[in-house]
VOBA-1610 file (N, C-alpha, C; in pm, whole numbers, padded with zeros to 5 digits, always signed):
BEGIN
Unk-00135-01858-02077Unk-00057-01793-01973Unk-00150-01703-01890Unk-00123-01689-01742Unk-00189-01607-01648Unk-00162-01480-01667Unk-00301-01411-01710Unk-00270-01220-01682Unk-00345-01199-01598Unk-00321-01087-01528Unk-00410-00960-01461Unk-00408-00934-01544Unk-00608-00913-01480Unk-00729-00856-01571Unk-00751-00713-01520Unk-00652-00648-01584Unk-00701-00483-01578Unk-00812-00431-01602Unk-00879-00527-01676Unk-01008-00437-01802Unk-01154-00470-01679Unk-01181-00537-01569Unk-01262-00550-01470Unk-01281-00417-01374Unk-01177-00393-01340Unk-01157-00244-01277Unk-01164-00140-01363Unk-01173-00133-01474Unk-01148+00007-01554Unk-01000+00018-01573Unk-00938-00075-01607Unk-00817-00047-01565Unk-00697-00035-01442Unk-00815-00048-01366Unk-00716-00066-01175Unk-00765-00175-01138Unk-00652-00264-01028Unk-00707-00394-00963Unk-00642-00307-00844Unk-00781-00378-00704Unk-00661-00364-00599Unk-00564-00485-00612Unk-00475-00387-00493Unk-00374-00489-00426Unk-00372-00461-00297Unk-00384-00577-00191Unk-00347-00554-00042Unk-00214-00584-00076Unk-00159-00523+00079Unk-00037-00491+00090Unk-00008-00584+00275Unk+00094-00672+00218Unk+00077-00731+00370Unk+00224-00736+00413Unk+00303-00756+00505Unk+00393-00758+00590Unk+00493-00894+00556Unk+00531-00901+00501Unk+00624-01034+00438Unk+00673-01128+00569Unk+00703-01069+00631Unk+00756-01146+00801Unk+00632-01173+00880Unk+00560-01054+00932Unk+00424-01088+01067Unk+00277-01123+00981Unk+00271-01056+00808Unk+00144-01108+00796Unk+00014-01012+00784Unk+00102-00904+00873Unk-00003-00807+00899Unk-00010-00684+00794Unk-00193-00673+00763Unk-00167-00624+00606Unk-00181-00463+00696Unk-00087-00389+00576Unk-00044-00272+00600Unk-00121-00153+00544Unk-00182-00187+00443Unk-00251-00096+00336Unk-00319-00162+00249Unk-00379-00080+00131Unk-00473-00139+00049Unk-00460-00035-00086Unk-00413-00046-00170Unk-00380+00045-00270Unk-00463-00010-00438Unk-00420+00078-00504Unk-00500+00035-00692Unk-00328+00018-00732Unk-00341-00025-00833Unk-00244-00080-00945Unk-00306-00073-01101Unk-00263+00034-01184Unk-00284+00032-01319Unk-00159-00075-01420Unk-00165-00108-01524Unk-00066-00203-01602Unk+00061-00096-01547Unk+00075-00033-01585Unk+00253+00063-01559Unk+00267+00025-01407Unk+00185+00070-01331Unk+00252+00037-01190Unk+00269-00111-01176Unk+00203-00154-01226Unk+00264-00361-01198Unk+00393-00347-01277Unk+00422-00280-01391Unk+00539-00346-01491Unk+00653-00254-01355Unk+00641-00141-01306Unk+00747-00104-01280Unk+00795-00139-01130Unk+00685-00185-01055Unk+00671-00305-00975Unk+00761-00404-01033Unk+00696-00470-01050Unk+00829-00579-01155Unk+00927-00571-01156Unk+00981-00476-01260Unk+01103-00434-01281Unk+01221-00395-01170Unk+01171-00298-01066Unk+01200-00274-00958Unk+01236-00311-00855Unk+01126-00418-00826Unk+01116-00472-00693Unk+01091-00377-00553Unk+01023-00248-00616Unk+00991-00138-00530Unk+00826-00145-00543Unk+00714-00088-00457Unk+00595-00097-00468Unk+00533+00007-00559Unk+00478+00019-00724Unk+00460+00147-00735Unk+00285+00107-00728Unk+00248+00215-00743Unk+00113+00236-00761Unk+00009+00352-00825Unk-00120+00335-00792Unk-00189+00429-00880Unk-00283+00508-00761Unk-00224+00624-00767Unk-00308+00727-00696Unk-00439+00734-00778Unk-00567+00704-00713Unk-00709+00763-00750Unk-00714+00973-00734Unk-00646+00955-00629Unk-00665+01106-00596Unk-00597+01197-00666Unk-00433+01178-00672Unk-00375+01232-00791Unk-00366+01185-00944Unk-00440+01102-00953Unk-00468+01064-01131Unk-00332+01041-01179Unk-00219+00966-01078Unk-00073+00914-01123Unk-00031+00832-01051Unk+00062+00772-01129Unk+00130+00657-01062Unk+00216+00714-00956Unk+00248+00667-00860Unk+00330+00677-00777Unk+00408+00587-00677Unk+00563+00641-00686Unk+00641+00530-00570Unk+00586+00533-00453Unk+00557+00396-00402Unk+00578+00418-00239Unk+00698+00440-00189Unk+00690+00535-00110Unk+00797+00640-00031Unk+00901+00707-00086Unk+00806+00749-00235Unk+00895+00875-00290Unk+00890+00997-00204Unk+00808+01036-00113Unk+00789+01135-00074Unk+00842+01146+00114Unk+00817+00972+00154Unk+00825+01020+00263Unk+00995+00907+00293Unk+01034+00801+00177Unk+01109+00753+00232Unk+01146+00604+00275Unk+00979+00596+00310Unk+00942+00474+00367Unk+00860+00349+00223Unk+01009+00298+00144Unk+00932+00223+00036Unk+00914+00114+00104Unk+00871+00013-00024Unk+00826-00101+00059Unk+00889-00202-00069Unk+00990-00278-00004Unk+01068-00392-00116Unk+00947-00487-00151Unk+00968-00559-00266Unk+00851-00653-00277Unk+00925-00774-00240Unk+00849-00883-00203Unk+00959-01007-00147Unk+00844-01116-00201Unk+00710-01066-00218Unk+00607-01164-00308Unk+00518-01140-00329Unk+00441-01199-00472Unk+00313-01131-00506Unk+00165-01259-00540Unk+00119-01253-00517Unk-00031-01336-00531Unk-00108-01301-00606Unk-00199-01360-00682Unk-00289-01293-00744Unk-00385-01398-00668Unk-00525-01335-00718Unk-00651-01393-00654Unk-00714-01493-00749Unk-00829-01590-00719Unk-00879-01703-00808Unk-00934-01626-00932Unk-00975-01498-00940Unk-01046-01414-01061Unk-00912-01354-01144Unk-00858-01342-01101Unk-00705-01281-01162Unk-00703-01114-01192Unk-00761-01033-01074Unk-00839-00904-01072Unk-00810-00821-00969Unk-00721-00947-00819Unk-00721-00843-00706Unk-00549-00886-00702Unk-00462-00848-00638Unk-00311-00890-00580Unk-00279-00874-00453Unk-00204-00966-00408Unk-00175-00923-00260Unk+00036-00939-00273Unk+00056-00866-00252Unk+00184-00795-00227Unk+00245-00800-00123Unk+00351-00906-00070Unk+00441-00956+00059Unk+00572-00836+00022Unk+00555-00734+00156Unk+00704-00617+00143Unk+00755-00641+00242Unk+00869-00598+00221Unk+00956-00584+00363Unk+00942-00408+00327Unk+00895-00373+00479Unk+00887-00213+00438Unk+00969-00152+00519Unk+01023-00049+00452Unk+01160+00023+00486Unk+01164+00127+00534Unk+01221+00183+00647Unk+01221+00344+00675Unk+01106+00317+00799Unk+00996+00385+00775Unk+00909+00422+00897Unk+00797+00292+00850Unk+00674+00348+00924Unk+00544+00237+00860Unk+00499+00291+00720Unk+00387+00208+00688Unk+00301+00203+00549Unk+00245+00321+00582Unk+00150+00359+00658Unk+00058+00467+00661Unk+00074+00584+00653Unk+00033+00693+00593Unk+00091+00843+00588Unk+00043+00919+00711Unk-00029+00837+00811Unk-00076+00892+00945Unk+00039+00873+01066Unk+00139+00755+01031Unk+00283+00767+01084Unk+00259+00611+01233Unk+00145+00571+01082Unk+00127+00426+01241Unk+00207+00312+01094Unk+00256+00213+01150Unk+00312+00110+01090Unk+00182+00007+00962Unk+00070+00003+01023Unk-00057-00002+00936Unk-00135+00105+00908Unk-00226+00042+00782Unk-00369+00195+00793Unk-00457+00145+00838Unk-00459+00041+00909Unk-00531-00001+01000Unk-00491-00027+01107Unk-00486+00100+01210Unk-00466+00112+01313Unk-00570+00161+01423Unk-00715+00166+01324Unk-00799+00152+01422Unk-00903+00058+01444Unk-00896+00030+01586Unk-00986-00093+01573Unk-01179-00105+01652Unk-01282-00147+01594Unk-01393-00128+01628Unk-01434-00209+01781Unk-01473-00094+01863Unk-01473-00169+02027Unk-01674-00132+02051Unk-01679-00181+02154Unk-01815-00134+02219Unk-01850-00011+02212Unk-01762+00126+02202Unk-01807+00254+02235Unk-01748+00299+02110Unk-01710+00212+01996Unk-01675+00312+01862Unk-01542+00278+01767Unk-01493+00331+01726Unk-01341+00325+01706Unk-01244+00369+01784Unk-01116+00296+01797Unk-01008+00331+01917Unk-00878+00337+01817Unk-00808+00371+01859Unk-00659+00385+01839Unk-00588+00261+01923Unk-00567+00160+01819Unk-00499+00032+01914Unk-00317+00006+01859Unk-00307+00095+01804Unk-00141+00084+01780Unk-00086+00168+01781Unk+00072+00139+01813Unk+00153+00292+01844Unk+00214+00394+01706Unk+00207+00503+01713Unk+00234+00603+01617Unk+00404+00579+01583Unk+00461+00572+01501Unk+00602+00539+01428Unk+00665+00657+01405Unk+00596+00759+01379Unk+00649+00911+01317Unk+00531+00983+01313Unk+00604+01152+01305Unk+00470+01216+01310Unk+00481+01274+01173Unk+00383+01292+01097Unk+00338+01293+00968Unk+00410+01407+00911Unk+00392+01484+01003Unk+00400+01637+00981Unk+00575+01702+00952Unk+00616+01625+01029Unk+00765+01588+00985Unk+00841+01516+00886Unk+00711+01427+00829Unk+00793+01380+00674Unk+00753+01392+00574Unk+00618+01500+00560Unk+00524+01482+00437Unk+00545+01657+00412Unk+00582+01665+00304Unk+00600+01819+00265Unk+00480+01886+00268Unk+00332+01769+00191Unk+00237+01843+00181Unk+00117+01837+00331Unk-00017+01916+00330Unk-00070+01885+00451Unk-00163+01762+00408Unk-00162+01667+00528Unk-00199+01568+00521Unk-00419+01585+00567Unk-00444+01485+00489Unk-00602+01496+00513Unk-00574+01325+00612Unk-00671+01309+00694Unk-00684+01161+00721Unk-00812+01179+00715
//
């Protein structure tokens, strides 16, 4: 039977995070074993904060979860990619619909997509970008 191989990462695999309808990937997050099982269970996105050393819902905080509608694993069985329908505002805690919303031009990085919400209005804490 097919597992994710936790034990390659130390215990975390990524997972991209892509757009179940357009395609377009939204984010890029870690996944420890608990956040896949409650993933699973759920059908909500959870995950593993590096920064806060915990699992966490997407859009416990701001709202904006993300349903799962399908999941992939990769030919190594180490990375996942995650089809959401995402709910509420966008993926990004910068308040653009991706976290890749900037794109590399001749003179640098630009801002090529429109802002969804302003951060500052749905995030209790202060935001770093």
């Amino acid at each position: 039977m097919l597992k994710i191989d936790f034990a390659k990462g130390s215990g975390l695999i990524p997972v991209i995070v892509q757009d179940y309808r357009s395609r377009e990937v939204l984010m890029v997050a870690y996944m420890n074993r608990e956040a896949w099982e409650k993933t699973r269970k759920t059908k909500k996105a959870h995950y593993y904060s590096r920064s806060r050393k915990g699992l966490w819902l997407k859009g416990e905080e701001s709202g904006h979860f993300q349903e799962v509608k399908g999941a992939f694993i990769d030919c190594d069985n180490d990375t996942l990619l995650l089809q959401v329908k995402q709910l509420g505002g966008g993926a990004c805690h910068m308040g653009y619909n991706s976290c890749f919303f900037r794109k590399r031009g001749k003179r640098g990085w630009k801002v090529s997509a429109k802002r969804l919400f302003d951060p500052e209005k749905v995030y209790k804490n202060k935001l770093k970008g």
